[in-house]
C-alpha positions as CSV (number, residue, x, y, z in Angstrom):
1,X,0.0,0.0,0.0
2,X,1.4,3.4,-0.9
3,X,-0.1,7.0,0.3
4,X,1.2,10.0,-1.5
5,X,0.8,13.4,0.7
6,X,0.3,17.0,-1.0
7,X,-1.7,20.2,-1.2
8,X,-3.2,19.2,-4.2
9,X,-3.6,17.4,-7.0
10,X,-1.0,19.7,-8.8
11,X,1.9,18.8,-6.8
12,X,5.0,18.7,-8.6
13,X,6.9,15.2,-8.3
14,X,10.2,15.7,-6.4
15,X,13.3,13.9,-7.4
16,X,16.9,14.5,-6.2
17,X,19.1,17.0,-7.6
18,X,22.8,17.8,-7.4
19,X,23.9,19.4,-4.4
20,X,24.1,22.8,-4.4
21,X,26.4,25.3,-2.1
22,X,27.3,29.0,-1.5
23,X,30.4,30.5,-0.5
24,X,28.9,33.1,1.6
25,X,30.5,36.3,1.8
26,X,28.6,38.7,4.6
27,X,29.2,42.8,3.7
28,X,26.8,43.8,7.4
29,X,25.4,47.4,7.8
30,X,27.8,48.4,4.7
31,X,25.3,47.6,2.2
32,X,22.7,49.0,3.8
33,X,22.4,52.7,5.0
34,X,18.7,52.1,5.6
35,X,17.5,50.3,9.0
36,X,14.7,48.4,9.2
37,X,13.1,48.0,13.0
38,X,13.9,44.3,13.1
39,X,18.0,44.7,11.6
40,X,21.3,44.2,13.1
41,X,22.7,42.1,10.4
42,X,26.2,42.5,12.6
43,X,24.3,40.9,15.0
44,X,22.1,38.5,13.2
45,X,25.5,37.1,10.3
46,X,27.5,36.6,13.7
47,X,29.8,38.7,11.4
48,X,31.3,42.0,12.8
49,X,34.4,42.1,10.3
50,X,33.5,43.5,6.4
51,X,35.9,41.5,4.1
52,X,37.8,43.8,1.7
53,X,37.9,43.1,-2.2
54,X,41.2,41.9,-1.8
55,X,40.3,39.0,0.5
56,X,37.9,37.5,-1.4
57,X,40.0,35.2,-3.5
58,X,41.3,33.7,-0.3
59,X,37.8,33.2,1.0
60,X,36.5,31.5,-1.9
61,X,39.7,29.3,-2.5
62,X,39.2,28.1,1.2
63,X,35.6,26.9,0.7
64,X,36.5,25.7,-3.1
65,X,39.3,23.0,-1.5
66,X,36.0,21.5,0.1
67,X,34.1,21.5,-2.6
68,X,35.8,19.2,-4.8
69,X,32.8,16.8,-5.1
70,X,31.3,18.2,-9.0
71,X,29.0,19.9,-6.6
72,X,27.1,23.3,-8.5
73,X,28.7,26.5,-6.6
74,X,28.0,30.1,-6.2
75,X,29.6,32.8,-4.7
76,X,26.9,35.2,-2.7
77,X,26.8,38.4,-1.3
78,X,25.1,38.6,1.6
79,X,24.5,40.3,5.1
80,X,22.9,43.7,3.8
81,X,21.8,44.9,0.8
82,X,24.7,44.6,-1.9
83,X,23.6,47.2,-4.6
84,X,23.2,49.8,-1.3
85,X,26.9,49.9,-1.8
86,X,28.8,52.8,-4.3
87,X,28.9,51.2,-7.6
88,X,32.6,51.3,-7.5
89,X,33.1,49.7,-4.5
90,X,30.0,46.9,-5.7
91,X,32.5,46.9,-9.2
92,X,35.4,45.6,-6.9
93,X,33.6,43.2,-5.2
94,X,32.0,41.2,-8.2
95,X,35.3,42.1,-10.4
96,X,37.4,39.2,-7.8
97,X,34.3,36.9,-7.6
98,X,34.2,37.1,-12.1
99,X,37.2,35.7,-12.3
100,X,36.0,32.5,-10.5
101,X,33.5,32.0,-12.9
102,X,35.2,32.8,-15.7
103,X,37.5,30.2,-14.7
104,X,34.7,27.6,-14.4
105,X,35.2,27.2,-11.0
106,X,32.2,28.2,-9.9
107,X,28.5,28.0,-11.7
108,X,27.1,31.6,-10.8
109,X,27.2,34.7,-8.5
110,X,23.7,35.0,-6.1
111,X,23.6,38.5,-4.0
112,X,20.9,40.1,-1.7
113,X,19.0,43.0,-1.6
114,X,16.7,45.6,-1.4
115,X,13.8,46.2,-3.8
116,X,14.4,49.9,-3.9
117,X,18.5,49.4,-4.3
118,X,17.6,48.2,-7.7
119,X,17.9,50.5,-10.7
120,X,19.3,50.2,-14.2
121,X,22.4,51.6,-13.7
122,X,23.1,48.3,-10.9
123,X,21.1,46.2,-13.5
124,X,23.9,46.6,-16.1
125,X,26.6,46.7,-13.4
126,X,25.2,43.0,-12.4
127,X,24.7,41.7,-15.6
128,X,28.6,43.0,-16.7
129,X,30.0,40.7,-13.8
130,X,28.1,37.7,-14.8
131,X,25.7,37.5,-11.8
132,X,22.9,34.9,-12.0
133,X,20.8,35.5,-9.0
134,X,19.6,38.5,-7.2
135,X,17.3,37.5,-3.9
136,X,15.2,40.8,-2.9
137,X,14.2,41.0,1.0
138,X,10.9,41.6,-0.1
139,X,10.0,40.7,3.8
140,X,6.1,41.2,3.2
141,X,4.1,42.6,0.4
142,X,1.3,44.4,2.7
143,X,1.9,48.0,2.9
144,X,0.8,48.0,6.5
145,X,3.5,45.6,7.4
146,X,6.2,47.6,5.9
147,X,5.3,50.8,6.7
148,X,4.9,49.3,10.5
149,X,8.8,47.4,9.8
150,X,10.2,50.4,8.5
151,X,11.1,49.3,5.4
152,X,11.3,53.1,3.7
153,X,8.9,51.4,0.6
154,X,6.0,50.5,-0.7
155,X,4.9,46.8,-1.8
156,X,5.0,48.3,-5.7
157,X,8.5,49.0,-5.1
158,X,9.0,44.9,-5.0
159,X,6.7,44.3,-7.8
160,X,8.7,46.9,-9.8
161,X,12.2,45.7,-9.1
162,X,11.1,41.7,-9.8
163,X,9.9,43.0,-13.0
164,X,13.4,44.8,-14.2
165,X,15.1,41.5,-12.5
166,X,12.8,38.8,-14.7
167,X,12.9,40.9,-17.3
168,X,17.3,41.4,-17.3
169,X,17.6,37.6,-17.7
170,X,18.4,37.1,-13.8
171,X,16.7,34.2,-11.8
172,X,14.5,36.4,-8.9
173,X,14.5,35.2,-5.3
174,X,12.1,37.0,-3.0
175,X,12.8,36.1,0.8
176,X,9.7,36.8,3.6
177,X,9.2,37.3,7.2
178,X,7.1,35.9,9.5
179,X,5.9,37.8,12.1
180,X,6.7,41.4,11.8
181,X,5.1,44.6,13.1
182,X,1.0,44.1,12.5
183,X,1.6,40.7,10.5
184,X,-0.7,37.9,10.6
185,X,-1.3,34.6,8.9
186,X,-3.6,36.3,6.4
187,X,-1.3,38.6,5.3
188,X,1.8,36.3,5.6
189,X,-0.4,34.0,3.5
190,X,-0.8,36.5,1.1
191,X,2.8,37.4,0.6
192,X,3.6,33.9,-0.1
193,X,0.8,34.0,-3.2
194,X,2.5,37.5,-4.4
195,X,6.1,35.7,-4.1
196,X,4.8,33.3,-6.5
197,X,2.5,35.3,-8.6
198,X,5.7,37.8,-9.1
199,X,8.1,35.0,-10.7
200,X,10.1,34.1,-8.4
201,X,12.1,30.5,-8.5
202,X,13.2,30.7,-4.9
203,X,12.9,32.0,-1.6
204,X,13.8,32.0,2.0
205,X,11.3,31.8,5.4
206,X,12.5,33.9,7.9
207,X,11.1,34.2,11.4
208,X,11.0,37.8,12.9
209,X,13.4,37.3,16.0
210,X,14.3,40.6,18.4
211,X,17.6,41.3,18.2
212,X,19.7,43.5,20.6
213,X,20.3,47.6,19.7
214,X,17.2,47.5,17.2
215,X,14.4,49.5,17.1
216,X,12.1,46.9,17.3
217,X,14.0,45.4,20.7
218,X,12.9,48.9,22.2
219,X,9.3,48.6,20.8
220,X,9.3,45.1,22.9
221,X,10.6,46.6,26.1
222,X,7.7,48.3,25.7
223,X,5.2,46.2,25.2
224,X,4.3,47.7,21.7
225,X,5.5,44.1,20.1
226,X,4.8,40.7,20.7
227,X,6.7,38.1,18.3
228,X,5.2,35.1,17.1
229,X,5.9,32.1,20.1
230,X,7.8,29.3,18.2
231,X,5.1,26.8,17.5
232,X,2.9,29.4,15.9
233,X,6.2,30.5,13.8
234,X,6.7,26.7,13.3
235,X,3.3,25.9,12.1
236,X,3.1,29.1,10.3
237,X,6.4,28.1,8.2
238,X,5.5,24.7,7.4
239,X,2.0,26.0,5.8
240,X,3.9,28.7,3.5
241,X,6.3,26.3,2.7
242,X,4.2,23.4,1.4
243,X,2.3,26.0,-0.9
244,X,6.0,27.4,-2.4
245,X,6.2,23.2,-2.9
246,X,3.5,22.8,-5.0
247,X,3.8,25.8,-6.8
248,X,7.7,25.1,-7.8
249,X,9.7,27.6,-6.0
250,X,12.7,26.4,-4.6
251,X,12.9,27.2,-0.6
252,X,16.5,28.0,-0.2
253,X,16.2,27.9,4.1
254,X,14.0,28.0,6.6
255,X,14.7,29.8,9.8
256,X,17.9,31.7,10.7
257,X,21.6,30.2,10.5
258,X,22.7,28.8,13.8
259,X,25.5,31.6,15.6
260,X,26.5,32.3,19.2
261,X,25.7,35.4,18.7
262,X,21.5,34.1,18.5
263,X,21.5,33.4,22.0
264,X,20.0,34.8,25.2
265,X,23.2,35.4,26.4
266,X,24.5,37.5,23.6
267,X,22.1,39.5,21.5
268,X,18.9,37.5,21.3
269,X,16.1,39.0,23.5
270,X,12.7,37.3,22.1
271,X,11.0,35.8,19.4
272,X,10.7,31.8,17.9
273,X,14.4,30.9,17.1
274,X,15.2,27.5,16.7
275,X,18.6,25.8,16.0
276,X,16.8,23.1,13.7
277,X,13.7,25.2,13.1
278,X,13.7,23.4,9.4
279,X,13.6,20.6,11.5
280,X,10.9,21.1,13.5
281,X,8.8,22.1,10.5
282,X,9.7,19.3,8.7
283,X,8.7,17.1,11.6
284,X,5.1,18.9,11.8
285,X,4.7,18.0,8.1
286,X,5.5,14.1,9.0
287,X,3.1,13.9,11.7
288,X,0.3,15.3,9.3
289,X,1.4,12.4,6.5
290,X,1.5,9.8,9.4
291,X,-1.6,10.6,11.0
292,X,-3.2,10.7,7.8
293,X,-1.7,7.4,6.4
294,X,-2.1,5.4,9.9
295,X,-5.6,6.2,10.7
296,X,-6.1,2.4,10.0
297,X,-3.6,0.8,11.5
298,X,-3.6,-0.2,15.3
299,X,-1.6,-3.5,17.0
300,X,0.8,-4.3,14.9
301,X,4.5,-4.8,13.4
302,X,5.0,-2.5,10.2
303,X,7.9,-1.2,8.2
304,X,7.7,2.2,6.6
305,X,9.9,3.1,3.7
306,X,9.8,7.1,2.4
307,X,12.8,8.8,0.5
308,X,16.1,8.6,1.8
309,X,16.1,12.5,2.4
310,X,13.0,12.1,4.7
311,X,13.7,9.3,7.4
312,X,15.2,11.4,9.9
313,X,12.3,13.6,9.4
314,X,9.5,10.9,10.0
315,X,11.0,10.1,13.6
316,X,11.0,13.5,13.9
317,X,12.7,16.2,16.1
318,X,14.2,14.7,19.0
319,X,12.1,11.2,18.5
320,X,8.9,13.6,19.0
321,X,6.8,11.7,15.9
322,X,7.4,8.8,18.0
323,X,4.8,9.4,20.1
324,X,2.0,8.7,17.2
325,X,3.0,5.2,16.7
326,X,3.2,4.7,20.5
327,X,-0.5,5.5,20.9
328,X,-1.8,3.3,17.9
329,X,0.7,0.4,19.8
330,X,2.5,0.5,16.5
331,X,6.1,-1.5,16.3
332,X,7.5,0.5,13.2
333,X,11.0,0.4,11.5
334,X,11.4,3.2,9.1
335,X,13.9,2.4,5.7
336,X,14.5,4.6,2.9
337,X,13.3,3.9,-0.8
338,X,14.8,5.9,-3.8
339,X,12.3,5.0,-5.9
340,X,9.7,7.6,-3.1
341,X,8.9,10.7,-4.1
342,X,9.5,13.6,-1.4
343,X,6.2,12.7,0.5
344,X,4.9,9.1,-0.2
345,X,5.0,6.4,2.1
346,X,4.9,2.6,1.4
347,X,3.4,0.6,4.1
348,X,4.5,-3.0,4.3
């Protein structure tokens, strides 16, 4: 017996692809002269230092002597808002990371963003240095929510810049909050629909976390904010992400980067971080698919076999999906099958 678990009938089938990594090069607060209420990217990248254009070659040939597996690699800008920076300064920068890919030794150049950093000047720039991906922090695409974030724009100021992006020949990302100032599922719901409706092929789900020496840290000393508590955050995620699933955008993360500086004792104050938030997503979609394909089954010995990728993810965080083949008195071993798609399960 085999169950197959989706949105919807349109569900794309989901097969294995070759891995994929960045070499992650973090320019915080330089790129961006504006400051949103929820932004320390110092604080947030664990990153104090800003790398020169000088010392990138000896960052990317660090990470390229792991990377000796035929894995696809880019080099990517991140940490602020790259095209915040002087164009000559942005010119340096993606001059040392051109060479790499005129070499062949890398497959592309990704940077980050702001929607209103995006003009044609910086669209030529871009396109002269070979880059293949820009990601906008769109964030949200209510204008309540970014007028109450700070964002200094207006949701047409992302539906303008994906449009000169698509239109240039770049592959768009648009990343989203959850969370922020006067959010709610609605309208988090609604940014995911605009995410796909604008073009994009991939995205990121952030959680809106306080951070210390931000604006919105003193709008929570004062009782003016409330984040999201991690389950809603969790169950929140796992929603938006199944529908950028079915509608083929690639989700590039989930949650924020592990770093000491994320903790309670550094510069964390509130709000639903996670070390393995994708984790404990991905272990909320599992007990869905189990409860759904076990409703039957009750006293008895039974193997499970899902994808490879997935078996970790059917035990769930910390054993916790353990618990609904415990109360059905369930003996299960769980094995992985290539042959599975993302999602199904075949009972034996």
């Amino acid at each position: 017996m085999a169950f197959f678990y989706s949105l919807d009938s349109t569900s794309p089938e989901y097969k294995l692809t070759l891995k994929h990594s960045n070499i992650p090069i973090f320019i915080p607060e330089l790129a961006c002269p504006h400051q949103c209420l929820f932004c320390n990217q110092a604080k947030i990248s664990g990153q104090q230092e800003i790398p020169q254009p000088d010392e990138i070659p000896s960052i990317v040939d660090s990470y390229l002597d792991t990377m000796n597996d035929g894995r696809e690699v880019e080099i990517a800008f991140f940490g602020g808002s790259f095209t915040g920076i002087p164009l000559d300064l942005q010119e340096k920068y993606l001059r040392e990371a051109y060479k790499y890919l005129c070499e062949g030794k890398i497959n592309g150049i990704r940077l980050s963003t702001r929607p209103d950093y995006i003009n044609d000047k910086v669209i030529e720039l871009l396109k002269r240095y070979g880059v293949t991906t820009i990601e906008l922090g769109a964030q949200s695409t209510n204008d309540d929510v970014l007028l109450a974030s700070g964002r200094g724009h207006k949701s047409d100021a992302i539906r303008k810049a994906s449009n000169q992006i698509l239109t240039a020949g770049f592959h768009l990302g648009l990343q989203m909050m959850i969370g922020l100032p006067h959010d709610t599922y609605e309208r988090s719901r609604q940014t995911v629909e605009d995410i796909i409706t604008l073009g994009a092929d991939n995205t990121r789900i952030y959680p809106t976390l306080v951070i210390k020496g931000t604006q919105l840290a003193k709008l929570y000393e004062l009782g003016r904010y409330q984040p999201l508590d991690l389950s809603t955050a969790v169950s929140w995620a796992k929603d938006f992400y199944l529908r950028f699933e079915t509608a083929g955008v690639t989700i590039l993360r989930v949650g924020l980067h592990a770093s000491e500086e994320l903790t309670h004792e550094r510069s964390l104050i509130a709000g639903p971080y996670h070390k393995s938030f994708k984790e404990l997503m991905m272990t909320e979609i599992w007990a869905d698919i189990l409860n759904q394909t076990l409703k039957e089954k009750r006293d008895q010995e039974i193997t499970l076999e899902v994808n490879p990728t997935q078996v970790n993810f059917v035990w769930g965080y910390a054993g916790q999906n353990k618990k609904i083949f415990q109360e059905k008195n369930l003996t299960a071993k769980i094995r992985g099958n290539n042959s599975l798609s993302k999602y199904e399960v075949k009972i034996i």
